[in-house]
CHARMM internal coordinates of N, CA and C (Angstrom, degrees):
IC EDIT
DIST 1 N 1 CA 1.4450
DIST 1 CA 1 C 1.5199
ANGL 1 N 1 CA 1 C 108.86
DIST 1 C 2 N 1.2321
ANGL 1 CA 1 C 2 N 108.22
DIHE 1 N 1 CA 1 C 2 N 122.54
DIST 2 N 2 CA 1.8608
ANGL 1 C 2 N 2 CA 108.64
DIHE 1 CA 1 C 2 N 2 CA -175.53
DIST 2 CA 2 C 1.5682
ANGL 2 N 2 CA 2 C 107.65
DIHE 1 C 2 N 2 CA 2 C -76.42
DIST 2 C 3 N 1.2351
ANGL 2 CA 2 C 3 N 98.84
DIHE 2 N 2 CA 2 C 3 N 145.71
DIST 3 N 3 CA 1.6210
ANGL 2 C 3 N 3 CA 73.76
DIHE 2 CA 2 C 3 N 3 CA 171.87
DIST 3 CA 3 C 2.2864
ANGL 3 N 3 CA 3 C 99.81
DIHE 2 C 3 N 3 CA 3 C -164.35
DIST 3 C 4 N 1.3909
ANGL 3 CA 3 C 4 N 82.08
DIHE 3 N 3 CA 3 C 4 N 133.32
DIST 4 N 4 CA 1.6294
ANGL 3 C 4 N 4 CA 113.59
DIHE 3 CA 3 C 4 N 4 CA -173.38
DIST 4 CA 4 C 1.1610
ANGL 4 N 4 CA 4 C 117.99
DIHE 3 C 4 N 4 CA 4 C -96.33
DIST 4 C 5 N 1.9064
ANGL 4 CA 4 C 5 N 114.54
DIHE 4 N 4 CA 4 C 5 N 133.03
DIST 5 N 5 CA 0.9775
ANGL 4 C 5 N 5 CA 97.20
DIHE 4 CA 4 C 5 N 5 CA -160.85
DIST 5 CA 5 C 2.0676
ANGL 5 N 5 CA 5 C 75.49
DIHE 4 C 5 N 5 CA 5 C -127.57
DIST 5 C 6 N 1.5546
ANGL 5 CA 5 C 6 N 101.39
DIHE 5 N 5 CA 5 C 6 N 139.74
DIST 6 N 6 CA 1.5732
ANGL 5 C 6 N 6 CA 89.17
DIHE 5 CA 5 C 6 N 6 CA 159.88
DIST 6 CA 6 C 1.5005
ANGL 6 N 6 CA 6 C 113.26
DIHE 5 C 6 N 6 CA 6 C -120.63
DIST 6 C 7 N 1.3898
ANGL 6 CA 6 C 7 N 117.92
DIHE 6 N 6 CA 6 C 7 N 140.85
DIST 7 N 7 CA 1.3290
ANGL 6 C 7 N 7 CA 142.19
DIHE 6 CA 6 C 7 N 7 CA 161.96
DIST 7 CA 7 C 1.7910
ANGL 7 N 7 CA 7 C 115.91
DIHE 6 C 7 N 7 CA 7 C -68.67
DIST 7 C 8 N 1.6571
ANGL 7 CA 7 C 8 N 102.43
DIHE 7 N 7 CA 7 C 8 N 114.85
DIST 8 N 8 CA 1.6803
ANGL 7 C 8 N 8 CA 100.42
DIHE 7 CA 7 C 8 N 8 CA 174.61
DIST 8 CA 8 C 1.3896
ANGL 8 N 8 CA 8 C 112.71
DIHE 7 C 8 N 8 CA 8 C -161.09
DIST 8 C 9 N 0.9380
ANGL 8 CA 8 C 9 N 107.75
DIHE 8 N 8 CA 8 C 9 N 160.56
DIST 9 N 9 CA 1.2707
ANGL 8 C 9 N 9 CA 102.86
DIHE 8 CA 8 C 9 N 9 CA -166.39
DIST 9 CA 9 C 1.7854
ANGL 9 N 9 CA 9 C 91.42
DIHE 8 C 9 N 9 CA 9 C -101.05
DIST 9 C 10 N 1.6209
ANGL 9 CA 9 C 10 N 113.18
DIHE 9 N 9 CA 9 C 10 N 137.45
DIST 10 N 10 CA 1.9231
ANGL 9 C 10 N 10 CA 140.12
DIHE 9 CA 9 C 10 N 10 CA 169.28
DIST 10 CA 10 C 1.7659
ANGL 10 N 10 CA 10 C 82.75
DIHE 9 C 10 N 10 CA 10 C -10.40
DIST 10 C 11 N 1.4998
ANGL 10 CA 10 C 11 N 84.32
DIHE 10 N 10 CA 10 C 11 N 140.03
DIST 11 N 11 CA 1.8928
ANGL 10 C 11 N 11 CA 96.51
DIHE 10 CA 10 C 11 N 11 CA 134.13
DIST 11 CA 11 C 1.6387
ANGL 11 N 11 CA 11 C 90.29
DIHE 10 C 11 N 11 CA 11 C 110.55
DIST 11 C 12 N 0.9019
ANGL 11 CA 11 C 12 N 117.09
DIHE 11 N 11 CA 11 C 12 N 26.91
DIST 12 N 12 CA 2.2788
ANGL 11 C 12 N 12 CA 131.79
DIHE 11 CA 11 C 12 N 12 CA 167.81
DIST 12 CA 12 C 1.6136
ANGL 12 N 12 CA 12 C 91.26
DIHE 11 C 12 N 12 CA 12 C -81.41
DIST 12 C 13 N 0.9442
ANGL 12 CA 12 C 13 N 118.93
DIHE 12 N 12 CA 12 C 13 N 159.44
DIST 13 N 13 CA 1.6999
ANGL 12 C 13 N 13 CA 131.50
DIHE 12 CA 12 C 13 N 13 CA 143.46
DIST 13 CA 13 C 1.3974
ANGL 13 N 13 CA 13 C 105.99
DIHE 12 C 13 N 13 CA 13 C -110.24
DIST 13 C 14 N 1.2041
ANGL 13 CA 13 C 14 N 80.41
DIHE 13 N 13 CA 13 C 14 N 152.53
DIST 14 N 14 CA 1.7066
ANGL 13 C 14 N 14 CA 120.14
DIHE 13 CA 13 C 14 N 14 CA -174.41
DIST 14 CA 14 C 1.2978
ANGL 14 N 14 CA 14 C 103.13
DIHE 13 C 14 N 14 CA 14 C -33.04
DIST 14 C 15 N 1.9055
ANGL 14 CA 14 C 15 N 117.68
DIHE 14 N 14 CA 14 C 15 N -52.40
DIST 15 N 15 CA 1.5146
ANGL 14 C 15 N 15 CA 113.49
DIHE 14 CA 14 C 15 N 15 CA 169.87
DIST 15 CA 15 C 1.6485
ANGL 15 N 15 CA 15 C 131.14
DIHE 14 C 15 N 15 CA 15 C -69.41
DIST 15 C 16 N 1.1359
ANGL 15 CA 15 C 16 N 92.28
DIHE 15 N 15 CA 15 C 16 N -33.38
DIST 16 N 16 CA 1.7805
ANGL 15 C 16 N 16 CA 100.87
DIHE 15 CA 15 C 16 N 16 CA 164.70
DIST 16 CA 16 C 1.3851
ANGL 16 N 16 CA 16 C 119.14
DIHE 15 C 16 N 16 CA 16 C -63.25
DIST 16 C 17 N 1.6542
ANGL 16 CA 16 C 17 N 132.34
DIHE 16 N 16 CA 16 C 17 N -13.92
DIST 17 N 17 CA 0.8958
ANGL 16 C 17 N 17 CA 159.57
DIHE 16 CA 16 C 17 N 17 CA 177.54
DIST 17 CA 17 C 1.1733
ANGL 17 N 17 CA 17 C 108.93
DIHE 16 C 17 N 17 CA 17 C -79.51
DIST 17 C 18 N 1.7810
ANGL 17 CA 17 C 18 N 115.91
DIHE 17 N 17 CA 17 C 18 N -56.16
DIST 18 N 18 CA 1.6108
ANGL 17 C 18 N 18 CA 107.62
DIHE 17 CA 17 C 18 N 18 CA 173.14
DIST 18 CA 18 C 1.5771
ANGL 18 N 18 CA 18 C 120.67
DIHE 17 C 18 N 18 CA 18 C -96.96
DIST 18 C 19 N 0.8975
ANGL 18 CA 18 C 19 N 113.16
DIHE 18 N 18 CA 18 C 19 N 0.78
DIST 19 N 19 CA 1.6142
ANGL 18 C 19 N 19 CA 122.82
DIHE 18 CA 18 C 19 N 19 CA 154.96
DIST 19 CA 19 C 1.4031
ANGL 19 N 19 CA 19 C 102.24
DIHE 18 C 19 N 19 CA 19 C -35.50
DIST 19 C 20 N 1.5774
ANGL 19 CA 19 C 20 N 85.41
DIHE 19 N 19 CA 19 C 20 N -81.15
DIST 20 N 20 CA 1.5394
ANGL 19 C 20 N 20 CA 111.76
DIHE 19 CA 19 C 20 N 20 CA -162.58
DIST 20 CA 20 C 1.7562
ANGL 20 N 20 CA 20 C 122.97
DIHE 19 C 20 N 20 CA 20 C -51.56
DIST 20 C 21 N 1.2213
ANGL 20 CA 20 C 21 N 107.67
DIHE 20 N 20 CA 20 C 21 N -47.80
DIST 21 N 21 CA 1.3719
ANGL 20 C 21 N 21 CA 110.20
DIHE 20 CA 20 C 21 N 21 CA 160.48
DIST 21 CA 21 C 1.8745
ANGL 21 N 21 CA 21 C 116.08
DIHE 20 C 21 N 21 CA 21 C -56.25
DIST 21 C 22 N 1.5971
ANGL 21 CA 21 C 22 N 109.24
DIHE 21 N 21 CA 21 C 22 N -37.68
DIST 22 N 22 CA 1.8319
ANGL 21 C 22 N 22 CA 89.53
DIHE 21 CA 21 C 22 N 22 CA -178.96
DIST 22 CA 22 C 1.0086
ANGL 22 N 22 CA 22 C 102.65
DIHE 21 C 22 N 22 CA 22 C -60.38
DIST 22 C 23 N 1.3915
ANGL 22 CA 22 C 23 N 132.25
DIHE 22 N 22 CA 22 C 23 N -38.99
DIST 23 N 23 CA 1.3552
ANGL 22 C 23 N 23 CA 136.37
DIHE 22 CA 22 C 23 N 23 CA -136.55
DIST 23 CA 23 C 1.9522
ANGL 23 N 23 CA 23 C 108.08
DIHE 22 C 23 N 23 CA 23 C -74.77
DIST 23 C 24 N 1.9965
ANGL 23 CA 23 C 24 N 94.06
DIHE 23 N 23 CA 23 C 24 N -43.12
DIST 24 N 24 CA 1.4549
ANGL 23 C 24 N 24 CA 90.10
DIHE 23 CA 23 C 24 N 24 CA -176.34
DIST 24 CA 24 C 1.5367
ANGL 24 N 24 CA 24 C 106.90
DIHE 23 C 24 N 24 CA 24 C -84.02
DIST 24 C 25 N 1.2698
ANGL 24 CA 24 C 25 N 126.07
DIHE 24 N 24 CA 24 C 25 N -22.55
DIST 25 N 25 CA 1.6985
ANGL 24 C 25 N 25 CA 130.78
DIHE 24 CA 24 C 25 N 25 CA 163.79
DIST 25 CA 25 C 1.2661
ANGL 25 N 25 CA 25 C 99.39
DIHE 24 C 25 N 25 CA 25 C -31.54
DIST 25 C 26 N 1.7503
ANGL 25 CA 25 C 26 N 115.14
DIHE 25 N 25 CA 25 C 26 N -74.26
DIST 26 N 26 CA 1.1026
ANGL 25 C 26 N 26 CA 106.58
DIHE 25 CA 25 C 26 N 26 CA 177.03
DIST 26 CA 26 C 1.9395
ANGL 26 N 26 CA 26 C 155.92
DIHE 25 C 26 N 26 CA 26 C -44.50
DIST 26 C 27 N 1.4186
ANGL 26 CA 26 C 27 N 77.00
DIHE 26 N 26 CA 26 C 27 N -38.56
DIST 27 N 27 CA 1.6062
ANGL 26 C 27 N 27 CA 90.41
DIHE 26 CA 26 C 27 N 27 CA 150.35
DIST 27 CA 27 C 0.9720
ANGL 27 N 27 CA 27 C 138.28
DIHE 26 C 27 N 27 CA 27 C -67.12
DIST 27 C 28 N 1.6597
ANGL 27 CA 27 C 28 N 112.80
DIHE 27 N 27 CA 27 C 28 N -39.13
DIST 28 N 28 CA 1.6859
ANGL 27 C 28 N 28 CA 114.13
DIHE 27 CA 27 C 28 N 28 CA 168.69
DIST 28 CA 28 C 1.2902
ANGL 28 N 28 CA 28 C 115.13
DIHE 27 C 28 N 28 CA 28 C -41.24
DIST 28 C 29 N 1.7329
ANGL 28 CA 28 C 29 N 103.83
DIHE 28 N 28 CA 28 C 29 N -63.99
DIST 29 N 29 CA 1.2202
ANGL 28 C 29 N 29 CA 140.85
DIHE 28 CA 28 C 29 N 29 CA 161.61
DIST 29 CA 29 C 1.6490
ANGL 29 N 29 CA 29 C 117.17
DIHE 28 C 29 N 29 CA 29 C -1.82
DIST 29 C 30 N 1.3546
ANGL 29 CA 29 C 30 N 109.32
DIHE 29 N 29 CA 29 C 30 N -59.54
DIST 30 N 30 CA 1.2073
ANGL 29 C 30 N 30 CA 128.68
DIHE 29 CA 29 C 30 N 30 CA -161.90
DIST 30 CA 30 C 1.5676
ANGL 30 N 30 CA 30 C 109.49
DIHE 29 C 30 N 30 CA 30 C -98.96
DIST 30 C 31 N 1.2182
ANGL 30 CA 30 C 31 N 116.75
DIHE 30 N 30 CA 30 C 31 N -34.83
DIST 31 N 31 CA 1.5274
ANGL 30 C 31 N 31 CA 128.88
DIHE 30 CA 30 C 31 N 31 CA 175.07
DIST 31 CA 31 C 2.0281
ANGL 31 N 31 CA 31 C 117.93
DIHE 30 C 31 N 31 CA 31 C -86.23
DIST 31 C 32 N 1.0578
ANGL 31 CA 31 C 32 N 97.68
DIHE 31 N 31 CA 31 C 32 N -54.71
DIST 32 N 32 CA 1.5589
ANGL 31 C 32 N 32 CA 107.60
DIHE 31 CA 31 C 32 N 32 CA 168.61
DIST 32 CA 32 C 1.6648
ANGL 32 N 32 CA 32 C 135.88
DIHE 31 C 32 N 32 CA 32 C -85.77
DIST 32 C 33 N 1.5713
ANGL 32 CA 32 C 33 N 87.07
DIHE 32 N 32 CA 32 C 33 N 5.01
DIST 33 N 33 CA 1.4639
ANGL 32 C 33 N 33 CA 94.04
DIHE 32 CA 32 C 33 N 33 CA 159.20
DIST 33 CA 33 C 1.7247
ANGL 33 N 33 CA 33 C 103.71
DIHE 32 C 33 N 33 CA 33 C 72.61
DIST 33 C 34 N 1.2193
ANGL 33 CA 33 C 34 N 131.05
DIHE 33 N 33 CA 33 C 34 N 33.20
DIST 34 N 34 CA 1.7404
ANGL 33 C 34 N 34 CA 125.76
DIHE 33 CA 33 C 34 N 34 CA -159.82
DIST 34 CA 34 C 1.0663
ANGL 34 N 34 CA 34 C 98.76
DIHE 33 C 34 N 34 CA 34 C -136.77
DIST 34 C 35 N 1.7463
ANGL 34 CA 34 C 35 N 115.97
DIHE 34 N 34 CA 34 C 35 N 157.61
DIST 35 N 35 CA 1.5613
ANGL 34 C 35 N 35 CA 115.18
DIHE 34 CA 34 C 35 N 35 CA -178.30
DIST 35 CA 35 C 1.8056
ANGL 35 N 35 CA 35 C 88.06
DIHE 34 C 35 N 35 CA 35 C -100.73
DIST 35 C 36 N 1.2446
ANGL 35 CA 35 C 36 N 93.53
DIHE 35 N 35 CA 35 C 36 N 155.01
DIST 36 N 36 CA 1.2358
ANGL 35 C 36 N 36 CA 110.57
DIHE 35 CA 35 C 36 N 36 CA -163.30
DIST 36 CA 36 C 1.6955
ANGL 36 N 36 CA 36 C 127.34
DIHE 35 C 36 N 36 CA 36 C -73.80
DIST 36 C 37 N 1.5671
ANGL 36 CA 36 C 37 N 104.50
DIHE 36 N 36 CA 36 C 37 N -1.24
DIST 37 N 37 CA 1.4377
ANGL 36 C 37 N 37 CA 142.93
DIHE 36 CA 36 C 37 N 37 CA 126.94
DIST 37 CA 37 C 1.6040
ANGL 37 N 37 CA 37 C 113.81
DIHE 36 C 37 N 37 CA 37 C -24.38
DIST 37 C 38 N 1.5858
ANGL 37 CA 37 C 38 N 106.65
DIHE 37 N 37 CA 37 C 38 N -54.58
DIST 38 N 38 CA 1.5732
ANGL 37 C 38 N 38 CA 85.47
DIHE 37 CA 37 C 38 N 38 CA -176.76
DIST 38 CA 38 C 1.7002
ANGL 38 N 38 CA 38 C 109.27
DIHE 37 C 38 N 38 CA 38 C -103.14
DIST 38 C 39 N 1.2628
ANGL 38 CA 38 C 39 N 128.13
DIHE 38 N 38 CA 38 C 39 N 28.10
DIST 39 N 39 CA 1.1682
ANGL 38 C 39 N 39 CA 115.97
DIHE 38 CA 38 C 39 N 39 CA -170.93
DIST 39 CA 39 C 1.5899
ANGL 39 N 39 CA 39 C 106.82
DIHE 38 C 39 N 39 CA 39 C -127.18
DIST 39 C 40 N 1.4610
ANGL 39 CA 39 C 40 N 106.23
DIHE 39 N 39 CA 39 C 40 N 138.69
DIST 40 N 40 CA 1.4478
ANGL 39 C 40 N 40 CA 111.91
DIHE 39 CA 39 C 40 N 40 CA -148.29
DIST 40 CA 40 C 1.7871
ANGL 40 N 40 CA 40 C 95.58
DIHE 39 C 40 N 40 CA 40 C -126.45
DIST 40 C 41 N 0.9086
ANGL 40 CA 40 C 41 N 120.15
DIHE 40 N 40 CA 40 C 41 N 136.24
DIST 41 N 41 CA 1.4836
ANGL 40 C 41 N 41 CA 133.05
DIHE 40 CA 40 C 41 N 41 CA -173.15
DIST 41 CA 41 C 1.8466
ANGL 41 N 41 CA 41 C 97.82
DIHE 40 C 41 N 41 CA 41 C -136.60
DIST 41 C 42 N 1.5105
ANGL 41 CA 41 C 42 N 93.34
DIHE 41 N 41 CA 41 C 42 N 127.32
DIST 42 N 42 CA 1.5218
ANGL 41 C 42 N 42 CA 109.75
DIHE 41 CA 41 C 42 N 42 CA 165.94
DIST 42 CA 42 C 1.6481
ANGL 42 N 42 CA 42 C 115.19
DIHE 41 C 42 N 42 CA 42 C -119.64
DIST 42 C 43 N 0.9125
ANGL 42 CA 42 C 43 N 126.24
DIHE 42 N 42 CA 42 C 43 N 127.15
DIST 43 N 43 CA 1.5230
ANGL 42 C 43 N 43 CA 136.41
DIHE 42 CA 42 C 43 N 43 CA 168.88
DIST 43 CA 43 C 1.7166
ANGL 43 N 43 CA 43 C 107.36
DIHE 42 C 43 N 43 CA 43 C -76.12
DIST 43 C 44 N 0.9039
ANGL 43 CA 43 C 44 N 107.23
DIHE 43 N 43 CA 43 C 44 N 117.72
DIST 44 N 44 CA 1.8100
ANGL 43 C 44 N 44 CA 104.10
DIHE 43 CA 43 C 44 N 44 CA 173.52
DIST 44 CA 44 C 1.5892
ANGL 44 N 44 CA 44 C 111.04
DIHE 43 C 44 N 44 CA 44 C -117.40
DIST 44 C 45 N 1.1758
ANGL 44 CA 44 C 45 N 115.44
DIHE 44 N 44 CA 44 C 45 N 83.71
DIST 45 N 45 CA 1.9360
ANGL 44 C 45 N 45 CA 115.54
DIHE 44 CA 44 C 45 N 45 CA 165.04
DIST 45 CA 45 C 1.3548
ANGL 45 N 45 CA 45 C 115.22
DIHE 44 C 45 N 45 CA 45 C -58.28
DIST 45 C 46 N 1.6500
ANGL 45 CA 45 C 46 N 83.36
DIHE 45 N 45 CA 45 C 46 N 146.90
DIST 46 N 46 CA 1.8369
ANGL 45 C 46 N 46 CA 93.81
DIHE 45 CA 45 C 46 N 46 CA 162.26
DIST 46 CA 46 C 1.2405
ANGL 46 N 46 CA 46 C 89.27
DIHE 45 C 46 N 46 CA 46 C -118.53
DIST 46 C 47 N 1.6051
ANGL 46 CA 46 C 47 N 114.04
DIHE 46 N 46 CA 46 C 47 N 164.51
DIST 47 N 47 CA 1.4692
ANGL 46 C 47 N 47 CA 113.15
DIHE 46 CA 46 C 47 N 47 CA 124.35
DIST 47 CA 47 C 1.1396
ANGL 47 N 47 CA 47 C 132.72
DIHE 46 C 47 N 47 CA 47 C -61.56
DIST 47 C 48 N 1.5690
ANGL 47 CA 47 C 48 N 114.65
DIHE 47 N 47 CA 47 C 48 N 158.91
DIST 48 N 48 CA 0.8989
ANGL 47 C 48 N 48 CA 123.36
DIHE 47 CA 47 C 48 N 48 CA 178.23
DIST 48 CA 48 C 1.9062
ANGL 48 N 48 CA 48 C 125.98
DIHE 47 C 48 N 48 CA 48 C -64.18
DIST 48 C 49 N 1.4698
ANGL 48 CA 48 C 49 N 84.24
DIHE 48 N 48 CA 48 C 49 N -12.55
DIST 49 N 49 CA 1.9379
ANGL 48 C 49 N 49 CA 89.92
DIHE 48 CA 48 C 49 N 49 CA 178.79
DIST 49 CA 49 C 1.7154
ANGL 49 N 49 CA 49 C 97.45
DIHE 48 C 49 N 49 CA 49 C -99.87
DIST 49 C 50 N 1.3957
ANGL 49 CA 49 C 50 N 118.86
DIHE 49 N 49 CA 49 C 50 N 14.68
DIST 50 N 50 CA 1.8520
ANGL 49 C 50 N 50 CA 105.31
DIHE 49 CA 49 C 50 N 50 CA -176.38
DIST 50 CA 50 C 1.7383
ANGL 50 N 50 CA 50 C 91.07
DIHE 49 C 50 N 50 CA 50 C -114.07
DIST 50 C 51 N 1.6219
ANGL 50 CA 50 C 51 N 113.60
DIHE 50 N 50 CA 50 C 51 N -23.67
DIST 51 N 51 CA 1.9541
ANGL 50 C 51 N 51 CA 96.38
DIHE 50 CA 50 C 51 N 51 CA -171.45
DIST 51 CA 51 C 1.6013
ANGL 51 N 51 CA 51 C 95.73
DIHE 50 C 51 N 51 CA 51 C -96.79
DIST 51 C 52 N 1.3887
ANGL 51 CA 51 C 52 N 83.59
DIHE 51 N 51 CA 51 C 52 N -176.63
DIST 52 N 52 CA 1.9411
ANGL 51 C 52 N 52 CA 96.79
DIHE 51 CA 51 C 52 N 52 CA 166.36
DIST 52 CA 52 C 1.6093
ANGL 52 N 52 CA 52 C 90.62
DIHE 51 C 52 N 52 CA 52 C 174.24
DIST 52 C 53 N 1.3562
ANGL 52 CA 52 C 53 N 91.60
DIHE 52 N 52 CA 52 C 53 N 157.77
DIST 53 N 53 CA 1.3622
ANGL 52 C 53 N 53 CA 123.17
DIHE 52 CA 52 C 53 N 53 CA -175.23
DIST 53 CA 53 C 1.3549
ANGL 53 N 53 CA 53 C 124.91
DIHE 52 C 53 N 53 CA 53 C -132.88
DIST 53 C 54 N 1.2889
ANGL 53 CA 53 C 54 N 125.94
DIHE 53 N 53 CA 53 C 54 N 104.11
DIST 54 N 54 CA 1.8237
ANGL 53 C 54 N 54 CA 106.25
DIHE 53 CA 53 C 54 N 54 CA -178.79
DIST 54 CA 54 C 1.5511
ANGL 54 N 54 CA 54 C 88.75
DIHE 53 C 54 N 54 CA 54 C 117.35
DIST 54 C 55 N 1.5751
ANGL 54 CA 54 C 55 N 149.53
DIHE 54 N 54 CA 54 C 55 N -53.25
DIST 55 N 55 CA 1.1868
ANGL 54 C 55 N 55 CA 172.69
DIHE 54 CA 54 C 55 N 55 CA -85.44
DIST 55 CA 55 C 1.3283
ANGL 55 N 55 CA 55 C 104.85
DIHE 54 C 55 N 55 CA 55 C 38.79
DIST 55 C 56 N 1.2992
ANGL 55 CA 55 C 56 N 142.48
DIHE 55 N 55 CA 55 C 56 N 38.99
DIST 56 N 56 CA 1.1619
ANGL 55 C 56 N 56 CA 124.09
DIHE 55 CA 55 C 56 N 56 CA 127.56
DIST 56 CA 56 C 1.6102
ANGL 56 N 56 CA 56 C 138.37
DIHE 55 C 56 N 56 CA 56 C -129.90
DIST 56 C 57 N 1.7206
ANGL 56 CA 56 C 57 N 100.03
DIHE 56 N 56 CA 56 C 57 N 173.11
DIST 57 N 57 CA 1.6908
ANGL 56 C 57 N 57 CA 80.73
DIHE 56 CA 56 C 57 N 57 CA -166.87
DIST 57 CA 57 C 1.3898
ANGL 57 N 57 CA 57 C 115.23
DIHE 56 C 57 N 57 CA 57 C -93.26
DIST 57 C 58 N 1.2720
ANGL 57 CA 57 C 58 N 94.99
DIHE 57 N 57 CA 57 C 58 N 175.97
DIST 58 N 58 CA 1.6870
ANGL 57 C 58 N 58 CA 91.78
DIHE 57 CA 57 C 58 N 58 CA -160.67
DIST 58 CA 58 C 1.6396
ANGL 58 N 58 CA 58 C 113.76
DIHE 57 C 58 N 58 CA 58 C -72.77
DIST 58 C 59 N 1.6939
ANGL 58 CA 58 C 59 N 85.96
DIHE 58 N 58 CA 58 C 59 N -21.24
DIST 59 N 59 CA 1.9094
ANGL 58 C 59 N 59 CA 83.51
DIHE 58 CA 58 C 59 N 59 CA -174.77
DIST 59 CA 59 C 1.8512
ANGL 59 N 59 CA 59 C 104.27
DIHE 58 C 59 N 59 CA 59 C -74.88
DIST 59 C 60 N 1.3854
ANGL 59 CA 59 C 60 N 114.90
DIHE 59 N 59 CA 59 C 60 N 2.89
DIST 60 N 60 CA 1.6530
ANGL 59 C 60 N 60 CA 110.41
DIHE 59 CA 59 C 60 N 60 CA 165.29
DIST 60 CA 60 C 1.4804
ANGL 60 N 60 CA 60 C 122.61
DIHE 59 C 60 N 60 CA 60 C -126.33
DIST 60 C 61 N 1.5037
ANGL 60 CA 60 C 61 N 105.54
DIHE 60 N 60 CA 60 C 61 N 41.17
DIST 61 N 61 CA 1.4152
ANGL 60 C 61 N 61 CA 111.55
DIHE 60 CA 60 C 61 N 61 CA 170.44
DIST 61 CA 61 C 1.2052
ANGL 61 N 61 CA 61 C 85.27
DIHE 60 C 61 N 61 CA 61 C -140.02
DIST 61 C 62 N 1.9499
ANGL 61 CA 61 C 62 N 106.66
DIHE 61 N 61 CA 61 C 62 N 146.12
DIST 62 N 62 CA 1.4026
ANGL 61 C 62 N 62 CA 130.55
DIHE 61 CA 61 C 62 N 62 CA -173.15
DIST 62 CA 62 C 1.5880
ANGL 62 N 62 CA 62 C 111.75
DIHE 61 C 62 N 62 CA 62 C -50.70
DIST 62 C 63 N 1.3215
ANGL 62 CA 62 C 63 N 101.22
DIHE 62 N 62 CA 62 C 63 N 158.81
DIST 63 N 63 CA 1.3279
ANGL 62 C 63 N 63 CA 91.25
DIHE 62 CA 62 C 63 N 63 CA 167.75
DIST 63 CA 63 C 1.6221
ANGL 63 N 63 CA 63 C 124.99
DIHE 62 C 63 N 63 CA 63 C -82.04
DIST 63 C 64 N 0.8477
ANGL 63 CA 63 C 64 N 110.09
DIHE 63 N 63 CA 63 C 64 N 164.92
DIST 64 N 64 CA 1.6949
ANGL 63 C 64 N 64 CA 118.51
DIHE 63 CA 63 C 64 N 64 CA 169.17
DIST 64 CA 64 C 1.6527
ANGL 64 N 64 CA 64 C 96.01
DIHE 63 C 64 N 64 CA 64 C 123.75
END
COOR INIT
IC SEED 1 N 1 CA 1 C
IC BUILD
């Protein structure tokens, strides 16, 4: 069973959420030869005050 995990930081909606999961199903799908039955995708959030990038965190760099 393949299984994907994506890293992001809060603040997706619910539909951007299931986009995103058909989309990499589908790829598994298409690359690993699997019905889409066995392929398992986890979303893992942070907040925005637990990541950072650059040394800083994201909840104190602007948005965009």
């Amino acid at each position: 069973m393949p299984e994907v995990y994506v890293y992001a930081v809060e603040g997706r909606t619910l539909d951007q959420k299931r986009a995103l999961v058909k989309d990499v199903t589908d790829a598994v799908v298409r690359h690993f030869k699997v019905k889409p039955e066995a392929v398992m995708v986890q979303i893992v959030e942070s907040s925005r005050e637990s990541k950072a990038k650059g040394g800083f965190l994201f909840s104190d760099r602007p948005p965009g």
